[in-house]
DOVOVO-221923 format. One line per 10 residues: number of its first residue (from 0); their letters; for each residue x, y, z of N, C-alpha, C, O, CB. Coordinates in pm, whole numbers. Glycine has a CB too. Layout:
residues N
NUM = a = X Y Z X Y Z X Y Z X Y Z X Y Z; ...
END
This chain:
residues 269
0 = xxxxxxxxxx = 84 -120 0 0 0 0 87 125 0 161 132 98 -95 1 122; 96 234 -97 130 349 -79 52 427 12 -55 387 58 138 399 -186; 116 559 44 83 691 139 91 809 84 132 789 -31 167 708 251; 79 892 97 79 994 4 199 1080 67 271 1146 -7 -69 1071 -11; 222 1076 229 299 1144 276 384 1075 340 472 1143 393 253 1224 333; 392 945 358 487 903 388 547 756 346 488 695 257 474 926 495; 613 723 383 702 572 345 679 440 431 691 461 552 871 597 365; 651 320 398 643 247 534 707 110 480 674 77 366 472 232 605; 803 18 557 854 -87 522 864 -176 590 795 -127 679 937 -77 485; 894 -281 633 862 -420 714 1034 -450 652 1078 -462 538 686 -552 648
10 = xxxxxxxxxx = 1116 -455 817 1285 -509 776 1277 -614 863 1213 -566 957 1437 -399 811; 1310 -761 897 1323 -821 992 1249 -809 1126 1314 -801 1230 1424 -812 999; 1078 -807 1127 1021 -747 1227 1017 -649 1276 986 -645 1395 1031 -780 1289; 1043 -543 1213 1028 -409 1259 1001 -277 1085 1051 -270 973 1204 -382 1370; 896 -201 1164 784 -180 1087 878 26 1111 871 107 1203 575 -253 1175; 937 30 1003 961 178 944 876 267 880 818 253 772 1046 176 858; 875 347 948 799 420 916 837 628 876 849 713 964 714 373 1027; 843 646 757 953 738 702 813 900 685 737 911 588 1048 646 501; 816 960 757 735 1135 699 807 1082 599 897 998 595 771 1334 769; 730 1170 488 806 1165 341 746 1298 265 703 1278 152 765 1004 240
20 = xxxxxxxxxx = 738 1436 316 748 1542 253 892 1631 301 883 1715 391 614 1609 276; 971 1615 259 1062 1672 282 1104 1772 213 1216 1802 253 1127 1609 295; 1067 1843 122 1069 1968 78 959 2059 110 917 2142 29 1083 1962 -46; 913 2045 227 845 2103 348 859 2050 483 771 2038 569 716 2102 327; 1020 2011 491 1044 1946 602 960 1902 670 935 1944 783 1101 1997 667; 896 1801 608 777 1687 678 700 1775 785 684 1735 900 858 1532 772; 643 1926 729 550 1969 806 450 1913 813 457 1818 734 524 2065 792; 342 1917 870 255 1860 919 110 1917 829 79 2036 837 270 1884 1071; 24 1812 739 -115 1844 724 -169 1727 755 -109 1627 795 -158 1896 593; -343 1744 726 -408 1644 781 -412 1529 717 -492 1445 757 -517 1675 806
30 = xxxxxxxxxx = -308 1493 579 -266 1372 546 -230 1292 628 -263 1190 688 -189 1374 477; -116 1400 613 36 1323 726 -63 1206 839 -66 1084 852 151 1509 877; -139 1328 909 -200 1251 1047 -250 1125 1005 -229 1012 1048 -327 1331 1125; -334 1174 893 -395 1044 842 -364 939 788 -456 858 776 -457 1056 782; -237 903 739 -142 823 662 -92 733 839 -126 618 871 10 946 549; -16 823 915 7 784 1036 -77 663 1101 -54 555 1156 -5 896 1105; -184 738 1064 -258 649 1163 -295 496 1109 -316 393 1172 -398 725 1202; -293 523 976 -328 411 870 -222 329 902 -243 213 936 -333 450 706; -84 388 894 34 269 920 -4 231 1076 23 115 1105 224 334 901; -57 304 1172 -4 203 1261 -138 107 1324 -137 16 1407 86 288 1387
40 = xxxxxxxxxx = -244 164 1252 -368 -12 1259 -294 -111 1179 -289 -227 1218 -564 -3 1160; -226 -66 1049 -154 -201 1005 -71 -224 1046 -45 -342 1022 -119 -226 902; 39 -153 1135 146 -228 1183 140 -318 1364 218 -395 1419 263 -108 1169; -24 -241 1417 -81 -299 1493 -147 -465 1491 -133 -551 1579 -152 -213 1505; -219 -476 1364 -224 -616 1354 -172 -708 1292 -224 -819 1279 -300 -640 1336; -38 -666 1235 56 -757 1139 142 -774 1294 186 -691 1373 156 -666 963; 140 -981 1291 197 -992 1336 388 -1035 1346 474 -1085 1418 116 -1021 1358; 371 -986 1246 561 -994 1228 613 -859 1242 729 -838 1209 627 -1050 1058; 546 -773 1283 569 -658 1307 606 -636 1486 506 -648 1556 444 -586 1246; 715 -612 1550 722 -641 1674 771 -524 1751 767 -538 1873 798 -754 1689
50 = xxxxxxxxxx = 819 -404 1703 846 -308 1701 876 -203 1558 915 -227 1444 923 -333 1778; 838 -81 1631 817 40 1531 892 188 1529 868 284 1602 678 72 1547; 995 178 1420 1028 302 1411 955 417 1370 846 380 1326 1109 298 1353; 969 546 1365 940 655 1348 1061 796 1324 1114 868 1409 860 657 1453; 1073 796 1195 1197 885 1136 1150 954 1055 1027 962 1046 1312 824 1072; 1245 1034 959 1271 1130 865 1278 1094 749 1249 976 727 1365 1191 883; 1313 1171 650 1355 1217 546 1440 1290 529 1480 1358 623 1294 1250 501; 1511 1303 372 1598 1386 346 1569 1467 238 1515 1423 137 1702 1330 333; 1601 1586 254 1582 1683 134 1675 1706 13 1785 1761 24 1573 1803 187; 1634 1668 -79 1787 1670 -179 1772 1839 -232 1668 1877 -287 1783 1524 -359
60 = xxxxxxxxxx = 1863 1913 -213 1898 2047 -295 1997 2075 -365 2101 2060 -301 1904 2141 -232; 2017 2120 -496 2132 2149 -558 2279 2206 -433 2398 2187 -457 2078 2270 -673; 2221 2278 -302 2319 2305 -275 2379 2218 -160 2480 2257 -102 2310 2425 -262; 2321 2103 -126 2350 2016 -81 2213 1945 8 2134 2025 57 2467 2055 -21; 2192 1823 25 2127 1791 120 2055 1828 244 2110 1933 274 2171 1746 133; 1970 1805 331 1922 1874 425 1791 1776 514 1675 1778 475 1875 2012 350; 1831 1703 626 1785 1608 698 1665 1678 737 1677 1798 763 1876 1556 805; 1576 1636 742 1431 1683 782 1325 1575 873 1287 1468 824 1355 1717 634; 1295 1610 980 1247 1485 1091 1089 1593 1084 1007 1540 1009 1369 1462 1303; 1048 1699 1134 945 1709 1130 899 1926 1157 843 1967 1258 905 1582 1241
70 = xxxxxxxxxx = 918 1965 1108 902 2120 1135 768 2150 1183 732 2267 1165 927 2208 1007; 690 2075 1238 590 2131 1269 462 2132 1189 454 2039 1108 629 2232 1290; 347 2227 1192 241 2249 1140 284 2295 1009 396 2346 1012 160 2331 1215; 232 2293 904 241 2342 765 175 2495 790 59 2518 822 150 2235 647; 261 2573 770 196 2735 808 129 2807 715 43 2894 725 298 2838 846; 201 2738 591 198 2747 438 61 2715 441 -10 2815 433 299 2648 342; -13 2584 452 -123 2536 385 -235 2568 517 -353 2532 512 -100 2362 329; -178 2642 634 -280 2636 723 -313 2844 667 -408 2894 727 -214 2570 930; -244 2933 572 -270 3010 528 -329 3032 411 -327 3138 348 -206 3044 543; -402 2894 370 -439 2889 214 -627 2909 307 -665 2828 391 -374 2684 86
80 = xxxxxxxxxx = -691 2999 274 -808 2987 339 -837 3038 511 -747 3024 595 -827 2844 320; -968 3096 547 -964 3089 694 -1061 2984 729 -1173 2954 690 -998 3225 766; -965 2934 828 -1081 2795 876 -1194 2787 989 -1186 2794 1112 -995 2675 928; -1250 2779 943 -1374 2773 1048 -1341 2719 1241 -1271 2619 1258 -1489 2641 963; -1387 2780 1340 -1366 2733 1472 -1391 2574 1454 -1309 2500 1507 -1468 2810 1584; -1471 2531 1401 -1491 2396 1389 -1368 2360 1328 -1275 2327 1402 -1614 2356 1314; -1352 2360 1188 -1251 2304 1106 -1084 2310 1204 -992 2234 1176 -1255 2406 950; -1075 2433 1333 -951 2457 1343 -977 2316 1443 -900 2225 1413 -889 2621 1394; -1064 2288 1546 -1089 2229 1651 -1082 2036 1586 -1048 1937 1652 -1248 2305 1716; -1117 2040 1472 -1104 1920 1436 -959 1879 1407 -914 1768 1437 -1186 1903 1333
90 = xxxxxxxxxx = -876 1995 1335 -758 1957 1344 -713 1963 1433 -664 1850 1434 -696 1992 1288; -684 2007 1525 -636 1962 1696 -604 1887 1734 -580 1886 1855 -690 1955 1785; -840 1782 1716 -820 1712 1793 -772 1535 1678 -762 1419 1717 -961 1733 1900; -759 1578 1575 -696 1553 1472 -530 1441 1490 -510 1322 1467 -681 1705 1421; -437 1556 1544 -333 1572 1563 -292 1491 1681 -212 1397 1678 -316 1692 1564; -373 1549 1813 -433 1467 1914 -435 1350 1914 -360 1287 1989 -533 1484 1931; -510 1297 1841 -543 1129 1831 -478 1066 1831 -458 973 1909 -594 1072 1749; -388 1123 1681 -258 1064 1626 -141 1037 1696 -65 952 1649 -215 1136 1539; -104 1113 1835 -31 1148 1913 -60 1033 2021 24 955 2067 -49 1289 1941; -201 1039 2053 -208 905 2196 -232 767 2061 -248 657 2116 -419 929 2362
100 = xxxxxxxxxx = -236 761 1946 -221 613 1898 -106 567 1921 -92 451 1960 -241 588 1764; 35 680 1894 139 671 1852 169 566 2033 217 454 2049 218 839 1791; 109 681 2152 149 659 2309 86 536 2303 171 460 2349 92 769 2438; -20 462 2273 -45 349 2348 -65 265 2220 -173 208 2203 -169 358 2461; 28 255 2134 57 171 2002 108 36 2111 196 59 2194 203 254 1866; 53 -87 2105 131 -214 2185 248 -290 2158 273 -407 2186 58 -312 2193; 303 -220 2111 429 -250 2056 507 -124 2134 459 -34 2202 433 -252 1876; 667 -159 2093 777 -34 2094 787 55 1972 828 16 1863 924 -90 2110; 763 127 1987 790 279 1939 922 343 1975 948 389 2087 684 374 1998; 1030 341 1835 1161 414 1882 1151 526 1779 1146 505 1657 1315 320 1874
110 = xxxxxxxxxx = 1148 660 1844 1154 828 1774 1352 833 1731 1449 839 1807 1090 999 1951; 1344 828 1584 1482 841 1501 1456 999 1464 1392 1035 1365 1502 721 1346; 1517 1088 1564 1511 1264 1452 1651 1248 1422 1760 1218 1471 1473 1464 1547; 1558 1305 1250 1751 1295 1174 1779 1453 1158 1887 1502 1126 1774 1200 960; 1652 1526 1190 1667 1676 1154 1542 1754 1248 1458 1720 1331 1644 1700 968; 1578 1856 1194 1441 1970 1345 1342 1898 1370 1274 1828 1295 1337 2141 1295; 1337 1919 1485 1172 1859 1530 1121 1976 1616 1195 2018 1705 1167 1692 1639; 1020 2023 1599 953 2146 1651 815 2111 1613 790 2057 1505 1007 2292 1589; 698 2152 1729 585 2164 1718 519 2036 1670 589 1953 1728 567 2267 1649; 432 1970 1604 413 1877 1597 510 1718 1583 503 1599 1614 348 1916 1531
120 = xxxxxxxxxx = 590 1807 1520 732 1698 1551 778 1685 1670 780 1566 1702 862 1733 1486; 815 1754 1750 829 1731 1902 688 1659 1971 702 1563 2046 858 1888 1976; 603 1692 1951 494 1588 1989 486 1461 1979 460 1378 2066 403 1605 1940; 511 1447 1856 526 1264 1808 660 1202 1889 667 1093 1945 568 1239 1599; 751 1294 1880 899 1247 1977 885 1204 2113 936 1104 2164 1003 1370 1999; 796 1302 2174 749 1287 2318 654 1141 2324 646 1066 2421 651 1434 2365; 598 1129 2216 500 993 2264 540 836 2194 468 738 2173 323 1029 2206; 658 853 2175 739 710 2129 795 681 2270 780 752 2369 879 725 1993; 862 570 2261 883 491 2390 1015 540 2402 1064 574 2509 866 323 2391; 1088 544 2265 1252 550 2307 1270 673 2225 1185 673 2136 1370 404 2259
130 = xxxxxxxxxx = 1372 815 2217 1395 851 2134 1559 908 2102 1640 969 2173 1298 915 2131; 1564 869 1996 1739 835 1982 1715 989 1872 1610 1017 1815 1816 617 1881; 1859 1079 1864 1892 1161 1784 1979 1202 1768 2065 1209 1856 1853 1223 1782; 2001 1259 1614 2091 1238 1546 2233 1357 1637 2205 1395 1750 2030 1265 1378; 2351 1394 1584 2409 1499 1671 2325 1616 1634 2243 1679 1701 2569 1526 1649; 2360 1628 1529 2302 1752 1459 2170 1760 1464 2121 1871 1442 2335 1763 1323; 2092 1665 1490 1931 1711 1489 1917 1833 1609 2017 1879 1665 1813 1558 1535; 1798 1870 1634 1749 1999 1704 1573 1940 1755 1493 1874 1689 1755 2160 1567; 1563 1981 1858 1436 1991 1911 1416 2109 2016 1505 2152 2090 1405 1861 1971; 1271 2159 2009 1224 2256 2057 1113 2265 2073 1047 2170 2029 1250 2333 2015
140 = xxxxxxxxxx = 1033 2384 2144 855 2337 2178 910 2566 2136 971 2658 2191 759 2219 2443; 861 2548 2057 864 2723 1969 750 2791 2013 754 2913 2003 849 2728 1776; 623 2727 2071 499 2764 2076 462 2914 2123 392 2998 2067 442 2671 2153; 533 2921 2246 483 3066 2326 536 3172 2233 482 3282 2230 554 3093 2495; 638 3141 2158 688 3227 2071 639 3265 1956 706 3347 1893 782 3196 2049; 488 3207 1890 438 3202 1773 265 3261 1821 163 3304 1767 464 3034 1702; 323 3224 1970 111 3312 2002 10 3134 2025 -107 3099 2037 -1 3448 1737; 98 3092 2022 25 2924 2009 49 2855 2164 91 2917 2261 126 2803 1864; 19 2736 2161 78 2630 2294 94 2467 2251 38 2393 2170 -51 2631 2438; 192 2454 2339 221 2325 2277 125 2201 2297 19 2232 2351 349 2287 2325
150 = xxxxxxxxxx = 137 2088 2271 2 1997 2216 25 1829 2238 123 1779 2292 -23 2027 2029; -84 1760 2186 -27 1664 2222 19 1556 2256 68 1451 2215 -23 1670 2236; -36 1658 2415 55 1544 2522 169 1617 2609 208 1564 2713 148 1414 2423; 221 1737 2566 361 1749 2555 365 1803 2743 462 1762 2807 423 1880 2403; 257 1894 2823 246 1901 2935 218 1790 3055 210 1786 3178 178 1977 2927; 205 1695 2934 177 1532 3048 317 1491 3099 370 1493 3210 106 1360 2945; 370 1440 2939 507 1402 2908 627 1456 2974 704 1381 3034 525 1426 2785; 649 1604 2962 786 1673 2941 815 1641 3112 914 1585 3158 785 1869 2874; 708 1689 3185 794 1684 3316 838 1543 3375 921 1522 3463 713 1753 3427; 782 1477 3323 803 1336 3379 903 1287 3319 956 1188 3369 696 1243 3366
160 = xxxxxxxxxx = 963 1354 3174 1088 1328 3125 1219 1337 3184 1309 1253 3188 1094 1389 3039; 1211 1518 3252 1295 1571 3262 1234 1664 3392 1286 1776 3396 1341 1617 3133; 1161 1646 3469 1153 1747 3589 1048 1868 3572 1071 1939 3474 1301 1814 3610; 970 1894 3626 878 2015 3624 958 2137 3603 914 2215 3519 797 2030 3757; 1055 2164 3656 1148 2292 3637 1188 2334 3503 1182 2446 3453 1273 2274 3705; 1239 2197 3444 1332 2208 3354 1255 2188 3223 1308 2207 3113 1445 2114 3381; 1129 2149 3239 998 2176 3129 948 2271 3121 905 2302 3010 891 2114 3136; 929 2375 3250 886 2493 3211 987 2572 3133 954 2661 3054 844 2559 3321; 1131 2530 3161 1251 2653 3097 1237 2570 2981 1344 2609 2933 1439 2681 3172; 1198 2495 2901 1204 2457 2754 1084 2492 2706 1092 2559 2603 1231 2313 2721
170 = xxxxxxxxxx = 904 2458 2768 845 2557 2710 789 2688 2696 703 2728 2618 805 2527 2699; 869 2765 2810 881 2915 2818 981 2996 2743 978 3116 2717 904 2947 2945; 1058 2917 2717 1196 2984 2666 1200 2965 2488 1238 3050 2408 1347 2891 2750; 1138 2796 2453 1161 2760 2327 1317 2752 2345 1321 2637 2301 1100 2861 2214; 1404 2769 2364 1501 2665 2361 1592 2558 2298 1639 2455 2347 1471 2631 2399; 1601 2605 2190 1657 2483 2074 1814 2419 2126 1915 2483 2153 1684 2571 1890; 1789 2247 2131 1844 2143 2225 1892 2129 2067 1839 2141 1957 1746 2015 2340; 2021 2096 2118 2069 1958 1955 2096 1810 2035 2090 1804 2158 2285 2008 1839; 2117 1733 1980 2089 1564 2019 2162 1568 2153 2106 1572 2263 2166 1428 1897; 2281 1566 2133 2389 1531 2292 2324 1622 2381 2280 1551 2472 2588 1579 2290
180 = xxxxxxxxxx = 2285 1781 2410 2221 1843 2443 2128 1786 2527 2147 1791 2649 2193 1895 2362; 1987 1708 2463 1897 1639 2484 1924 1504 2530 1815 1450 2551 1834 1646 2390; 2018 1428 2554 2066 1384 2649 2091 1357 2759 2054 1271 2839 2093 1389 2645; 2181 1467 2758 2209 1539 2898 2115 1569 2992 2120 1538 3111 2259 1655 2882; 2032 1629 2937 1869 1648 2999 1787 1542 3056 1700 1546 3143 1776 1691 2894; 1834 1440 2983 1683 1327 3002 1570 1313 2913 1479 1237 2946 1598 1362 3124; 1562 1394 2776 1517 1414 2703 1480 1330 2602 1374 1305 2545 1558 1482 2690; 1640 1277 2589 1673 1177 2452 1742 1071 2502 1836 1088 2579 1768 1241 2326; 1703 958 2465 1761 858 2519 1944 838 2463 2031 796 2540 1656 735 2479; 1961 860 2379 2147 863 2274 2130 916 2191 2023 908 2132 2232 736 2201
190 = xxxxxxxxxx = 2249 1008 2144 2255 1106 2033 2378 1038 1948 2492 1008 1984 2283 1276 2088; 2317 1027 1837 2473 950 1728 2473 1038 1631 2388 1123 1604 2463 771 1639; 2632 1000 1548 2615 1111 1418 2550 1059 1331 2532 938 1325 2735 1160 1344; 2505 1139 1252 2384 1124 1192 2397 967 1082 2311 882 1060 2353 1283 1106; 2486 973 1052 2496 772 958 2485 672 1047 2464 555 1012 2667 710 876; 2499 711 1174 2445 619 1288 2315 626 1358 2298 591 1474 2527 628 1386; 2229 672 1281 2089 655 1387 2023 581 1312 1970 496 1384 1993 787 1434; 1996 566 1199 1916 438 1191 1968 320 1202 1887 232 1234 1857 427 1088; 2078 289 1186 2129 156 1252 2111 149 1366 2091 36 1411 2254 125 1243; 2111 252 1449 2145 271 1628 1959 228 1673 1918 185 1781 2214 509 1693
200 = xxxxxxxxxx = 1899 250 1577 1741 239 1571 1677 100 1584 1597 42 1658 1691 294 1436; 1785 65 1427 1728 -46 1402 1785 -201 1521 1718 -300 1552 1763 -56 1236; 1918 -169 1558 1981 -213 1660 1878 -229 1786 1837 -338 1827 2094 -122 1682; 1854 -140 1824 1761 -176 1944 1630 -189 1913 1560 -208 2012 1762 -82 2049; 1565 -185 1797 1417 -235 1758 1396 -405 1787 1310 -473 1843 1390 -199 1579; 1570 -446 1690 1600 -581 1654 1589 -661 1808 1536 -771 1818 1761 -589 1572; 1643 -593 1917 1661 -633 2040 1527 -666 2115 1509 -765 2186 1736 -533 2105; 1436 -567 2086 1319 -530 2154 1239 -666 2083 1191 -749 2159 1257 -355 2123; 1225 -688 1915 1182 -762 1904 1161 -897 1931 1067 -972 1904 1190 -739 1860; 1298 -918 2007 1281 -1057 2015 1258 -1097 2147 1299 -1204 2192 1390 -1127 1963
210 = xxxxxxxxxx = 1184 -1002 2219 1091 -1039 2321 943 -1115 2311 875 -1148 2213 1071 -925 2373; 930 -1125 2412 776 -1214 2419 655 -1065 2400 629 -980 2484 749 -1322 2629; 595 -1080 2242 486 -950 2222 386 -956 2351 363 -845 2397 381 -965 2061; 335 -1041 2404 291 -997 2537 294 -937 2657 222 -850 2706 282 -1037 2564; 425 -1021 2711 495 -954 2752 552 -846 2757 602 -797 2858 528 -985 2750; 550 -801 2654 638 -626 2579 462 -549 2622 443 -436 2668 707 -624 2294; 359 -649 2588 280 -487 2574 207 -447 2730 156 -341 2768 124 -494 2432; 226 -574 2799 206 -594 2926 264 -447 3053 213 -386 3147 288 -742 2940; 417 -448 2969 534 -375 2996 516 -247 2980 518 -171 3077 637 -410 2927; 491 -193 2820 446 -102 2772 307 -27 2865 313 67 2944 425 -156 2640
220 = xxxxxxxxxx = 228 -78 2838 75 -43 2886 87 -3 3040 21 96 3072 -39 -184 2868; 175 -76 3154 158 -14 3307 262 59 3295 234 176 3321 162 -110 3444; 410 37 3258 491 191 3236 408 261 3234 360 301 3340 575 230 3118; 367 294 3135 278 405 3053 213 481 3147 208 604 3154 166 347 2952; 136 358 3255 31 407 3392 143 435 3504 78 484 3596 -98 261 3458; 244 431 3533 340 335 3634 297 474 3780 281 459 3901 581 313 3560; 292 603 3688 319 726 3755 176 800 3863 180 867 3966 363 828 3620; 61 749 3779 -89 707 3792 -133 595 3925 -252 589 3956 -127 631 3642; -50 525 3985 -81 421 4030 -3 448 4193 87 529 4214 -34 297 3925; -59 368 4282 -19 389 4394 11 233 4382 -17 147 4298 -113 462 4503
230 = xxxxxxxxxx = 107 235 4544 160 96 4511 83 -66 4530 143 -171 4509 278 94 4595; -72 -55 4578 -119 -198 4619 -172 -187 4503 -197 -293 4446 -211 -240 4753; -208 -52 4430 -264 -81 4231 -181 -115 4178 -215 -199 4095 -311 34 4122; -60 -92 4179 49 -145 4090 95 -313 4136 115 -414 4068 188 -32 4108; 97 -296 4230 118 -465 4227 -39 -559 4233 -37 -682 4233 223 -513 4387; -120 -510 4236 -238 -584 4209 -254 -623 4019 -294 -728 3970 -372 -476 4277; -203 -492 3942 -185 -529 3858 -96 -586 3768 -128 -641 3662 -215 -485 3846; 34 -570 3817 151 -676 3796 109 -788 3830 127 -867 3738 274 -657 3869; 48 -847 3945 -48 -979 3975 -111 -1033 3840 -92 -1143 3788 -181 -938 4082; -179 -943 3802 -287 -989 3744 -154 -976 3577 -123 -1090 3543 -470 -871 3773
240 = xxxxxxxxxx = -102 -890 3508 16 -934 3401 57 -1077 3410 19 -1170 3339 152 -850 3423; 158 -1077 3532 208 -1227 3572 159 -1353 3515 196 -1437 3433 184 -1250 3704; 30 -1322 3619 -59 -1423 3606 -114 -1497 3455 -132 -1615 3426 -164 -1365 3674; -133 -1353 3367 -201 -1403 3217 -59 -1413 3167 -90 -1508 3094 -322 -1281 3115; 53 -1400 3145 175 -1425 3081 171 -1567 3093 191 -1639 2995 302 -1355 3141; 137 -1634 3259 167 -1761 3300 35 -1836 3223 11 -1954 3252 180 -1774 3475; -34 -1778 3143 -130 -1888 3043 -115 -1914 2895 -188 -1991 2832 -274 -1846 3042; -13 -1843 2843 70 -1843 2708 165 -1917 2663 263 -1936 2734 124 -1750 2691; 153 -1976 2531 266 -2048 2520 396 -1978 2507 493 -2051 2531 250 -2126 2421; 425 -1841 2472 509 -1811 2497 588 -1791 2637 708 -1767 2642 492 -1748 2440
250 = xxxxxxxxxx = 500 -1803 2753 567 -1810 2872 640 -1958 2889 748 -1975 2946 464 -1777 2985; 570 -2049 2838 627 -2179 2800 733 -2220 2751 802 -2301 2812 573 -2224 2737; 776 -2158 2599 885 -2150 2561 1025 -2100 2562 1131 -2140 2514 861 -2140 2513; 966 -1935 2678 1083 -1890 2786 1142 -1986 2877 1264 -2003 2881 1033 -1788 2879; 1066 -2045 2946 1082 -2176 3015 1171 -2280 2978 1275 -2309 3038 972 -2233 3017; 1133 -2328 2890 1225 -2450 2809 1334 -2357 2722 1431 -2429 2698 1113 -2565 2682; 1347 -2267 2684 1437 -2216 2608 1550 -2215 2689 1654 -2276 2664 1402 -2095 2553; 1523 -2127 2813 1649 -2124 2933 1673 -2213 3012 1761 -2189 3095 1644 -2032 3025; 1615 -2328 3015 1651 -2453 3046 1736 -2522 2950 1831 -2574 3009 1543 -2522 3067; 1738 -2544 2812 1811 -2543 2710 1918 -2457 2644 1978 -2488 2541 1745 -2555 2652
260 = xxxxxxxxx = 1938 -2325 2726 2035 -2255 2703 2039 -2241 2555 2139 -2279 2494 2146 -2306 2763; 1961 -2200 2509 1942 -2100 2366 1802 -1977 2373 1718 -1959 2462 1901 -2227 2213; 1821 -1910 2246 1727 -1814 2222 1603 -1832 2224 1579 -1900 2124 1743 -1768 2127; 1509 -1812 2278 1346 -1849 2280 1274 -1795 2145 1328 -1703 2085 1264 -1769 2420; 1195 -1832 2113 1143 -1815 1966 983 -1776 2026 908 -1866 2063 1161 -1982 1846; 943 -1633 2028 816 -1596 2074 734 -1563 1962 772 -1492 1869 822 -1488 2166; 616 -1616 1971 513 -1620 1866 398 -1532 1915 323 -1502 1822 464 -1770 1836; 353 -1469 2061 306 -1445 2056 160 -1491 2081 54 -1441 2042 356 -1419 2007; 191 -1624 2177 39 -1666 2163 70 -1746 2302 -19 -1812 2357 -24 -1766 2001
END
């Protein structure tokens, strides 16, 4: 199946997924969202799909190249016309959607920026599980600076990333982080030069995959809550994970695999 805005490929269990307007540095219209979302119901029920990247593009220009991860809203096409309070509110909640599919996709989600991420691109970054970037990439929340606010998710997320303090000085300030930068912070999980992040991507997708998919989404899904939960909810529901892991054959084959001292082969069932 093609996309109109973006790229999507299946490498060894793990499901790529490429913005692909890059001579509008993969700004954001209500394709994009919509293409998004299309890849990830299909990469939701394909099961050879076990983890999911989320990257860039590149811009080819006579005067050289130019890495592009996500600039935000299209300012361009959101000035073609005035849109109705309705029409603005649908895109929102539009954007929105796309943003908590990306957060509670049951799989791993690893965020590859190969280039700026601002405004809706920083959104999608914030709601992947892992996010690796490039040296040279850049992230920022520009919002207060444009008359706007940031979106999302990004006031759930940021402090729990990196500290209530240190979220307000990134979205008060806008602030442009480059990869090692974002690091340092707590922001970004590793910053590589840039011929190293999709390997560095695909490297730990490959890892992730060859976990037990239950298990992984088991993992995924109370993280997600971990912060939400007091502690006789959290272990009532680790109880209750445990417990359904212990009715799968893949808990089975963990079993005998490490009793046999080789790799377990998880199917998922």
């Amino acid at each position: 199946m093609t996309y109109e805005t973006l790229l999507y490929e299946r490498q060894d269990g793990v499901g790529i997924l490429r913005l692909n307007r890059p001579e509008r540095m993969n700004a954001v219209i209500e394709q994009l969202y919509l293409d998004i979302q299309a890849v990830l119901k299909k990469a939701e029920k394909d099961d050879q799909v076990r983890a999911l990247i989320l990257t860039g593009s590149v811009r080819h220009r006579p005067e050289g190249d130019k890495q592009a991860f996500c600039a935000g809203a299209d300012l361009k096409e959101h000035q073609k016309g005035e849109r109705t309070a309705w029409q603005k509110r649908e895109y929102i909640l539009l954007a929105h959607e796309t943003t908590r599919l990306l957060y509670v996709f049951p799989k791993p989600v690893i965020v590859a920026v190969n280039g700026p991420a601002r405004g809706a691109g920083t959104e999608m970054a914030l709601n992947g599980d892992f996010l690796l970037m490039a040296d040279t990439a850049t992230i920022a929340f520009p919002e207060t600076g444009l008359g706007t606010f940031v979106g999302g998710g990004v006031t759930s997320h940021l402090g729990k990333l990196i500290g209530r303090q240190k979220a307000k000085e990134l979205v008060f300030t806008g602030r442009v982080l480059d990869g090692k930068a974002a690091v340092e912070i707590g922001l970004a999980l590793k910053s590589v030069p840039i011929e190293e992040l999709l390997p560095a991507a695909l490297k730990l997708a490959a890892t992730l995959a060859q976990k037990a998919p239950i298990s992984m989404k088991f993992a995924k899904t109370i993280l997600n809550q971990a912060e939400s939960l007091d502690l006789q909810t959290a272990l009532m529901i680790e109880a209750e994970a445990i417990l359904s892991c212990m009715t799968t054959e893949d808990w089975r084959e963990g079993i005998v695999a490490f009793a046999e001292k080789r790799t377990p082969e998880f199917h998922g069932r």
